[in-house]
C-alpha positions as CSV (number, residue, x, y, z in Angstrom):
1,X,15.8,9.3,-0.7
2,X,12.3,9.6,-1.3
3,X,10.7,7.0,1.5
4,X,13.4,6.3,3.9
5,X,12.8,3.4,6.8
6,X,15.2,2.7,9.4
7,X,15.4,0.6,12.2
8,X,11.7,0.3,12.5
9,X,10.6,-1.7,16.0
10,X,7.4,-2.3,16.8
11,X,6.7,-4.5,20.1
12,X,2.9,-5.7,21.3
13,X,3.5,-6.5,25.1
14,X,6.3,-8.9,25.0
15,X,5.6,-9.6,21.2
16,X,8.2,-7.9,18.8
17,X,6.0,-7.5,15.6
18,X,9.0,-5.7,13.7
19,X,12.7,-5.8,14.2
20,X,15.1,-3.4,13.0
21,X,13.2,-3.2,9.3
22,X,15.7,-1.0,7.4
23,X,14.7,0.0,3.2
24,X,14.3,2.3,1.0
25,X,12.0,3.7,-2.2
26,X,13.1,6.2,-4.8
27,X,10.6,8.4,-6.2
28,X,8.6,7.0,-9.0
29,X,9.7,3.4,-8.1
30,X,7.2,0.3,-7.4
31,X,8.6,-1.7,-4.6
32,X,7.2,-4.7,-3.3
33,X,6.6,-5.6,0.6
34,X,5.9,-9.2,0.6
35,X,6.0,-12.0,3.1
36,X,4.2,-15.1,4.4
37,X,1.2,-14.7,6.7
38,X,2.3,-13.1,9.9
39,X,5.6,-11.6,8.8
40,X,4.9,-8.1,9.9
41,X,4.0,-6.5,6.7
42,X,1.1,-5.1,8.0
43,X,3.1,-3.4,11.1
44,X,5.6,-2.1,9.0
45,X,2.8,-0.4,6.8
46,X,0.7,1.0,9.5
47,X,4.0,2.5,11.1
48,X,4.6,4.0,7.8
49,X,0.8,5.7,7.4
50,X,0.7,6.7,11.1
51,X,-2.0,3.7,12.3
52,X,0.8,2.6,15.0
53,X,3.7,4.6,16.4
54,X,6.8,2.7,16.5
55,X,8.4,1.6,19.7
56,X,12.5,2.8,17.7
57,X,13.2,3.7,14.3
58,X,12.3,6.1,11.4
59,X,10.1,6.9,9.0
60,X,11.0,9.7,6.6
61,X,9.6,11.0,3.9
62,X,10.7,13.6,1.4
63,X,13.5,14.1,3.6
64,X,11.3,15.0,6.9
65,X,10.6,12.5,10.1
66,X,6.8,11.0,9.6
67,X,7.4,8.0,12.1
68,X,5.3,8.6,15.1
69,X,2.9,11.5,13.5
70,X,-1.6,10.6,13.5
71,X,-2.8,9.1,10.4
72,X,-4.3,12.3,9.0
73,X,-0.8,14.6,9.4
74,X,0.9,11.3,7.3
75,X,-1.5,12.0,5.0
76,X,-1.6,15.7,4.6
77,X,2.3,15.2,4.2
78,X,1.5,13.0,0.9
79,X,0.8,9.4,1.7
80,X,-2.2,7.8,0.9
81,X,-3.3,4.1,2.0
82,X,-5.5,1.8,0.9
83,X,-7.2,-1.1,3.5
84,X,-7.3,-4.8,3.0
85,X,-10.9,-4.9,3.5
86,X,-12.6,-2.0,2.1
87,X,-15.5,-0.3,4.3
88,X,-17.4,2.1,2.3
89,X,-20.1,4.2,3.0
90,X,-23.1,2.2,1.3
91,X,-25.3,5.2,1.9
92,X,-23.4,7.3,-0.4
93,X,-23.0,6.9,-3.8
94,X,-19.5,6.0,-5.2
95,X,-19.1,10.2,-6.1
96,X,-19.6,11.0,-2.7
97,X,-17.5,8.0,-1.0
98,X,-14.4,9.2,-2.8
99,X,-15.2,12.7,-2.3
100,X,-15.0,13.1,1.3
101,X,-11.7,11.0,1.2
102,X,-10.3,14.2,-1.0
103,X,-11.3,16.2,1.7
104,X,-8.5,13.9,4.2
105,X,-5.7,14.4,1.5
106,X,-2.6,16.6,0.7
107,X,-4.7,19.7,0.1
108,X,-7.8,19.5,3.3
109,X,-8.7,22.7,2.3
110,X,-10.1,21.9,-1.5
111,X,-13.7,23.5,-2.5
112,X,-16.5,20.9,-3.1
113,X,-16.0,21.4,-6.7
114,X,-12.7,20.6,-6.4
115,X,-13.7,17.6,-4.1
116,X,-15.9,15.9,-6.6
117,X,-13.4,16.9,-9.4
118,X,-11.1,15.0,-8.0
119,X,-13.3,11.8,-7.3
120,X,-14.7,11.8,-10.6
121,X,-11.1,11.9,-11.9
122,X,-10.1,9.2,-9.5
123,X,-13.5,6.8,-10.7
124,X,-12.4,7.2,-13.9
125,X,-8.6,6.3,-13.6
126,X,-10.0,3.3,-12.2
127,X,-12.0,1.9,-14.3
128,X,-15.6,2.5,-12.1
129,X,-18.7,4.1,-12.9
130,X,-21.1,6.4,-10.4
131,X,-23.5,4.0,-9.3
132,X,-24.3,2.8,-5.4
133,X,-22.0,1.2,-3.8
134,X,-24.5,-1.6,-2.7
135,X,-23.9,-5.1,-4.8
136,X,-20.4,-4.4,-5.6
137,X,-18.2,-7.3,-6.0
138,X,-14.4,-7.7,-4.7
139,X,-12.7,-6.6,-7.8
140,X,-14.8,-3.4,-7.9
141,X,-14.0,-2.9,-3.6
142,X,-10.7,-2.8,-4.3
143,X,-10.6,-0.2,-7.0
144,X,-12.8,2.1,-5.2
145,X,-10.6,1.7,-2.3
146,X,-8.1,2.7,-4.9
147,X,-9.8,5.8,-5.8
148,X,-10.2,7.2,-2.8
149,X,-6.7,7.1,-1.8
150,X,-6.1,8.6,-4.7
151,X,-8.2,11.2,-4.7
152,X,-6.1,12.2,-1.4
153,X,-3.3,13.2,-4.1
154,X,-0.6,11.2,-2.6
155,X,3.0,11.2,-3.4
156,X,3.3,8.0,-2.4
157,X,0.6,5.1,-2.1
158,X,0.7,2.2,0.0
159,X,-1.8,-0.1,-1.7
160,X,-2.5,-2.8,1.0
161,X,-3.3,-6.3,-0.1
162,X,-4.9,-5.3,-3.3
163,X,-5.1,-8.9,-4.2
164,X,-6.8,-10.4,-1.6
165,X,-10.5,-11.8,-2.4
166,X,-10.0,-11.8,-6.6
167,X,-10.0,-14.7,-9.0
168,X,-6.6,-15.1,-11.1
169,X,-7.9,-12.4,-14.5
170,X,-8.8,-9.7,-11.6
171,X,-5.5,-9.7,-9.5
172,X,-4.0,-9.2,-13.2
173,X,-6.1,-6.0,-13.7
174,X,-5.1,-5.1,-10.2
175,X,-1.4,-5.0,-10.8
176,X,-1.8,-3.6,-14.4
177,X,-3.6,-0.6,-12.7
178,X,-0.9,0.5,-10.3
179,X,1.4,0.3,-13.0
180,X,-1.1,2.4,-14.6
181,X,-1.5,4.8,-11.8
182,X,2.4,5.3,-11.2
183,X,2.1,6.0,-15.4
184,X,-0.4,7.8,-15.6
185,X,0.0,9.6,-12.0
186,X,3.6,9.5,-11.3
187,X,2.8,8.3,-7.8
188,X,5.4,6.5,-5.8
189,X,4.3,2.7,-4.8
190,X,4.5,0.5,-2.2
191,X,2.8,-3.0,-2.5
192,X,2.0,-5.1,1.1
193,X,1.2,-8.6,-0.4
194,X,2.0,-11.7,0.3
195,X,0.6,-13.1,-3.6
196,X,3.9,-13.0,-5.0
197,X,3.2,-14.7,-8.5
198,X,1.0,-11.5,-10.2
199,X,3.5,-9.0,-8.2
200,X,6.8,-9.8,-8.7
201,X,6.1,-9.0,-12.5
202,X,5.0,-5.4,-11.8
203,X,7.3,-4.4,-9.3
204,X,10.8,-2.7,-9.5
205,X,12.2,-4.2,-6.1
206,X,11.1,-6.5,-3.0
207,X,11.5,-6.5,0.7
208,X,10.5,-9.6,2.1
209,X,9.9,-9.9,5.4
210,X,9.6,-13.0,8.0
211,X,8.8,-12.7,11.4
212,X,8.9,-9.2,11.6
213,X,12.8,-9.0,9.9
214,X,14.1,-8.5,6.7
215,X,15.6,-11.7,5.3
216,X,16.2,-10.5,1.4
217,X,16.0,-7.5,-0.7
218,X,16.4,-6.7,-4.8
219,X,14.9,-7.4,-7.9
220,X,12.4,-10.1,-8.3
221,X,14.3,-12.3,-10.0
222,X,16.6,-12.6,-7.5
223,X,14.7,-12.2,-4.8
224,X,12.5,-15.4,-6.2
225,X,15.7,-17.4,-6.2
226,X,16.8,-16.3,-2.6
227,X,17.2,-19.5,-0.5
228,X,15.6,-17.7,2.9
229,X,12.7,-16.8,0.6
230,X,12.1,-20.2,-1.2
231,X,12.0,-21.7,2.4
232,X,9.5,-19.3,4.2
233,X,7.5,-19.4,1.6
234,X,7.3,-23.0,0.7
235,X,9.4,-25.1,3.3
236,X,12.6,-26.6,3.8
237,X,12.0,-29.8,1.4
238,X,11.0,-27.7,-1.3
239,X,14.2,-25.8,-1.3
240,X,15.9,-29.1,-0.8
């Protein structure tokens, strides 16, 4: 299996963020890590891209352990992230800001030609010019965020919250453009949101996660019917 997690625990003092979180992705697959607000989907991911070290479990990846392993080894092994809240380097341009996050990637030995090859390439996949990075909006954040993860050439990208911050036409160009990028790119995808309207028509599968457990897995279709889900997400009367 291409991204493998099992038993994943994560505990904050007395505070169990995550609890036994068990699933799976095949290569080339989009899947779908969505929960209400406080459900641990953020835990789960930074266990997955070396941010936290889990408390039990495991991570693998291409058949080889990842759990526990600093950010940038995670990364050299093929897993790029993106952040919900994108800090870029407003003294650079856009160029440079992906640039140096090629530098971080699967190869962190490239040339600078190769560096800026890359980000160019990355810009473009995504839909932004070179300009500063000064005055840009959310919807232009988010896909530079976008570039420079990929510009790490991941296997697999964890696209974090990509939704967050955009009116209804530019969470639609969001999700069209990881489809696009697992197209285009081949690059394995896992989503964190908890929008589940504009996602559940891209992705393949869903976890969904409450309180730091798994309470459903599958398609989205089924998933959407799931009693458990229907009630986190809107309440007991409105499954009723």
């Amino acid at each position: 299996m291409f991204l493998q997690v099992s038993k994943l625990t994560k505990r904050f003092g007395g505070f169990t963020a995550v609890s036994d979180v068990s699933f799976e992705v095949a290569e080339g697959e989009i899947l779908g890590l969505i929960g209400p607000n406080g459900s641990g989907k953020s835990t789960t991911f930074n266990l997955i891209a070396g941010a936290l070290k889990p408390d039990a479990g495991s991570v693998r990846f291409r058949g080889d352990e990842v759990g526990g392993l600093p950010a940038y080894r995670v990364a050299h092994a093929g897993i790029g992230r993106t952040y919900q809240i994108p800090r870029p380097f407003k003294k650079l341009s856009l160029l440079e800001n992906v640039a140096l996050a090629a530098f971080y990637g699967a190869n962190s030995r490239l040339s600078r030609e190769k560096a800026f090859e890359l980000a160019k390439d990355s810009l473009k996949l995504v839909g932004l010019q070179e300009t500063k990075v000064e005055g840009l909006g959310a919807s232009a954040l988010k896909k530079l965020e976008l570039a420079r993860a990929l510009a790490t050439q991941p296997k697999l990208l964890l696209a974090d919250e990509s939704l967050g911050g955009l009116d209804h036409a530019e969470m639609d160009g969001a999700a069209d453009m990881l489809a696009r990028i697992r197209a285009e790119r081949g690059v394995t995808i896992v989503w964190v949101e908890h929008i589940m309207g504009v996602l559940m028509r891209v992705v393949d599968r869903c976890v969904v996660l409450d309180h730091g457990v798994v309470i459903a897995q599958g398609k989205p279709a089924d998933v959407a019917k799931d009693a458990k889900v229907i009630e986190v997400y809107l309440g007991t009367d409105a499954f009723a």
